[in-house]
N, C-alpha and C positions, 0 to 999 in steps of 0.2 A: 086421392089428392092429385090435383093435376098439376104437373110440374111446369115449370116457364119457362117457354122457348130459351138458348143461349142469345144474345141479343147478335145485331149482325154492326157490322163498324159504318161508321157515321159515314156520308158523300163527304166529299168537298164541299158542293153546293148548300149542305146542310151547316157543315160542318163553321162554313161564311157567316151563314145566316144568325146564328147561335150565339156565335163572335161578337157581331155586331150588336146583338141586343144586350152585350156586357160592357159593349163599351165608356157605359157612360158612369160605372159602377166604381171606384176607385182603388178597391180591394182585387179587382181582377186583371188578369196579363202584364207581361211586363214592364215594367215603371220604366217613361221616357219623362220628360218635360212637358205636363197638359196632357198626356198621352198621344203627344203624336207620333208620326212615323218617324222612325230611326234611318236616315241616309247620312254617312259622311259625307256626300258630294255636295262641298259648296254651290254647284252650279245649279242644281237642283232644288233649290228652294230659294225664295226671295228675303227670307226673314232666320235667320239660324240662330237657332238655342242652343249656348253650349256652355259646358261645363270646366271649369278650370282649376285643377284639384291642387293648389300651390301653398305653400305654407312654410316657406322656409326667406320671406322678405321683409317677415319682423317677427326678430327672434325674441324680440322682451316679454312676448306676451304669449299667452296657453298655444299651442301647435298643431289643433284639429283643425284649422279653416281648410283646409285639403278635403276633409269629410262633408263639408256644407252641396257639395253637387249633388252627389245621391240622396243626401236626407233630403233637399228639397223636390227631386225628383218626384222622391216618395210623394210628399206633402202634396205634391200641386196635380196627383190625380183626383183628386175630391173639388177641384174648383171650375166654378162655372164659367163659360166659355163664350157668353156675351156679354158685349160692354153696356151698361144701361145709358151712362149718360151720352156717349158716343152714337148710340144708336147702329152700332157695329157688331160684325160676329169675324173676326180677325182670320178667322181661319176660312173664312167661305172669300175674305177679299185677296188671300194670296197665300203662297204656296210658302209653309211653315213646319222645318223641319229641327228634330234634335238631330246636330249632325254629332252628338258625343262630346268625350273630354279632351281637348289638348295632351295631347302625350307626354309626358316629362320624367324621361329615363333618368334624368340626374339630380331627381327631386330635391336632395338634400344641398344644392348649391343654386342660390337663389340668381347671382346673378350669369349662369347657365341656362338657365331657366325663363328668366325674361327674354332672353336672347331666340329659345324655341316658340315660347308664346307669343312673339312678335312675325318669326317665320308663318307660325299655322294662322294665323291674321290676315298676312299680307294675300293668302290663299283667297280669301274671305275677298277682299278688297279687290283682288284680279275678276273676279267672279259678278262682283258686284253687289255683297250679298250684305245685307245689314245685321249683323250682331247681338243679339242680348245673350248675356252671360252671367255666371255665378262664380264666384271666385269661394275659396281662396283668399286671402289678404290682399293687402290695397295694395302690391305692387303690381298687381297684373295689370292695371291699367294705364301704365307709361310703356308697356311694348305695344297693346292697342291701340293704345293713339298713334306710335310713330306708326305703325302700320296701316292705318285710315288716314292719317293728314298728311300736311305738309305736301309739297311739290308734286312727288310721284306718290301723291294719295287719289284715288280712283272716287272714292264713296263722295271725300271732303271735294273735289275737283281742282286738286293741286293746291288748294288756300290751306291756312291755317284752321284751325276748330277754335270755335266758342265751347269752353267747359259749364258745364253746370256740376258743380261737386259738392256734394251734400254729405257732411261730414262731421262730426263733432271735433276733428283737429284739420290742422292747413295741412301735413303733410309736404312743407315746402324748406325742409330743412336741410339748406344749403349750409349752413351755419357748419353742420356736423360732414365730414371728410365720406362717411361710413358709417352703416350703421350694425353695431355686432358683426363689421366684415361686409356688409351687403351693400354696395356703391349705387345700386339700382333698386332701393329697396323703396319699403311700404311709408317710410320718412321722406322717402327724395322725389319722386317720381312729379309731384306739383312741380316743381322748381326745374330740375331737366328736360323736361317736356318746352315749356318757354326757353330755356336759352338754344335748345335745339329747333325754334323755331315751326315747332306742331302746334301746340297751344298759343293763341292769343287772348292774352290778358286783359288787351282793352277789351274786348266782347265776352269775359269770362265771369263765372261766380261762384262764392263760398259761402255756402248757409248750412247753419245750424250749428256754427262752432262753440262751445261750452266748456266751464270746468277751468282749470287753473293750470297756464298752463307751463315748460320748462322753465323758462323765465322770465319775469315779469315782463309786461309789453306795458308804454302808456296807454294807446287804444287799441282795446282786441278790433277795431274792426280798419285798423290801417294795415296794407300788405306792402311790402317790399319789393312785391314780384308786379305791382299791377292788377290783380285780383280786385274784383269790387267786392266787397267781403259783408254779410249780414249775419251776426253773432245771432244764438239762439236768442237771445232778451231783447235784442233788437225787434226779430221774428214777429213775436207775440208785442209787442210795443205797438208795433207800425198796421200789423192782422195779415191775415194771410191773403186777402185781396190786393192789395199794396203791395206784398211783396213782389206776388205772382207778378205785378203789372211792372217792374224791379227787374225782376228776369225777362219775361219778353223787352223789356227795352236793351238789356242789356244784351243780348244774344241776338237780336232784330234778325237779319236775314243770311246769318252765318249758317254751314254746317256745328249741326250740336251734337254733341256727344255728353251725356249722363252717364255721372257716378254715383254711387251712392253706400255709402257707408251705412251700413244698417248701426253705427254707436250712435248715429243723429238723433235716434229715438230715442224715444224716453226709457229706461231700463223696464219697465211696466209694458211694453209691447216688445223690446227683444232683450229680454235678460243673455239669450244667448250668443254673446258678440265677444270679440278680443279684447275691447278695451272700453270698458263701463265705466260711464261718469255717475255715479252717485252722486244725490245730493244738489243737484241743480237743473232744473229743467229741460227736459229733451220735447224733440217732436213727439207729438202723437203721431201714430199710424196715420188716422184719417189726415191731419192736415201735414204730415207731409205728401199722402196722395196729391190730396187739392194742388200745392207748390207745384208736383210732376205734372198735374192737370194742365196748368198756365201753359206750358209749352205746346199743347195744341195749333198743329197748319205751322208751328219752324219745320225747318229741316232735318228731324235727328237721325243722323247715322249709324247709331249705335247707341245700347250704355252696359252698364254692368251695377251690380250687386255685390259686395264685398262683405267678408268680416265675420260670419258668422260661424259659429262654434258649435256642432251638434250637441255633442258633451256636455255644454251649458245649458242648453233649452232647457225648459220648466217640459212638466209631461205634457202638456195640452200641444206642443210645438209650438208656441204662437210666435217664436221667432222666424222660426221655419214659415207657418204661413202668410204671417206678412210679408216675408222673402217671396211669396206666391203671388202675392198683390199686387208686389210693386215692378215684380218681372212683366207680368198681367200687362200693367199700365205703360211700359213702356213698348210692347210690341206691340201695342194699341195704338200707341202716336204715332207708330212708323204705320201701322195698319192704314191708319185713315188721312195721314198726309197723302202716303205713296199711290197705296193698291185697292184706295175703297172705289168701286164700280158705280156707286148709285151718282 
């Protein structure tokens, strides 16, 4: 019997080449965002994916949304990397990196915490670099906006931002002092963001809000703050073409920044979230795509992703992969506003 040579160790040049033909495999190498490259250097990428592992700015509700950055990580190696209806491939129009997660040594004090996520932001914003992220709970998205708007905001160009905040609650609870302790929490951050002059309300919007809520309102869709507000049964009332045309009028030719709460959905596409509304209509997946659709040619500077609960997901993940979708769709509209070539 002839025995088999020992084999000899791979080149470099092979070693690339090998690589490369794994790359599109989603069980292989280590999990970034889409798979792409890992650089912290804001300067270095026009589009930064990051991670926001925070969970301590609303304490009423289960405490994994800290865990949602990696699980989605994982998820969104399996997804495909050209946009159909855009007629885009985002990653060949500009340079798209995971620059990692926000650091936050003092995890367990929320409003410590906002305070860091607004510094590593403002990074972002010196740089020039537009944003989509994963949080974490809904607080992280009032240090990101004071860190892109208002006056000495770079992205916004000193103005205010038009919100699009997609959400099953306002999150605009001025009403309450604190929330569990957290003055900058995942309750407040609607409402501070406007008296500090980031957010502007005339050009802003809330859809998708549902479910019953602290206490009673005559009409869920009047806001206190200015907000143009379009409840979930509204939503479906008016169709999703109407509204889309709702938003573009209302944002016209603002810098926008997107939120999005994955509790918007219907609990049927993300069981896994902080705060489930049973029992009354949410978005489907698909048509709150379409809604993100409409913002096509604004301006968005950013958005984020919020809420979701690994813990909770069903086995298939499909909260996690909608969280894949809708990250997807958003570094798509900055894709082909900003950096598409053709």
């Amino acid at each position: 019997m002839t025995e088999k040579p020992i084999a000899q160790p791979i080149t470099d040049a092979v070693y690339a080449e090998r690589a490369k033909e794994m790359e599109n495999w989603y069980w292989w190498g280590v999990q970034t965002f889409f798979k792409c490259a890992f650089n912290p250097d804001p300067a270095a990428c026009d589009i930064a994916l990051v991670g926001v592992p925070h969970s301590s700015g609303n304490g009423s509700t289960e405490r994994d949304q800290h865990l949602a950055p990696r699980a989605i990580r994982n998820a969104s190696g399996w997804y495909r990397r050209a946009h159909q209806k855009f007629q885009l491939r985002p990653w060949d129009a500009c340079r798209i990196n995971d620059i990692g997660d926000v650091p936050l040594p003092e995890a367990m004090v929320n409003d410590i915490c906002v305070d860091h996520i607004e510094e590593f932001y403002k990074r972002l914003d010196l740089a020039g670099t537009r944003p989509v992220s994963i949080g974490g709970d809904h607080s992280i998205t009032g240090p990101i906006l004071r860190a892109l708007g208002g006056k000495e905001g770079r992205l916004s160009g000193g103005s205010k931002i038009a919100l699009v905040h997609f959400d099953a609650h306002r999150d605009d609870y001025e009403h309450l002092p604190h929330w569990l302790g957290s003055r900058r929490s995942a309750a407040h951050w609607a409402a501070y963001t406007i008296h500090e002059e980031i957010v502007d309300p005339a050009h802003s919007i809330q859809l998708g809000m549902r479910g019953n809520p602290m206490k009673a309102r005559k009409d869920p869709a009047q806001s206190d703050m200015g907000y143009e507000i379009i409840p979930a049964e509204h939503i479906f009332e008016r169709g999703m073409e109407d509204v889309g045309k709702a938003i573009r009028a209302r944002v016209g030719d603002m810098p926008v920044y997107i939120t999005f709460d994955l509790d918007v959905l219907d609990p049927c596409d993300a069981p896994g979230v902080s705060n489930l509304e049973p029992g009354y209509r949410g978005l489907r997946s698909y048509e709150a795509i379409k809604l993100v659709q409409s913002l096509r040619g604004t301006n968005v500077i950013g958005g984020d992703i919020v809420c979701m609960i690994p813990s909770k997901d069903n086995e298939t993940h499909i909260t996690a992969m909608n969280s894949v979708v809708l990250m997807f769709e958003m570094l798509s509209l900055i894709a082909d506003r900003h950096f598409r070539k053709d």
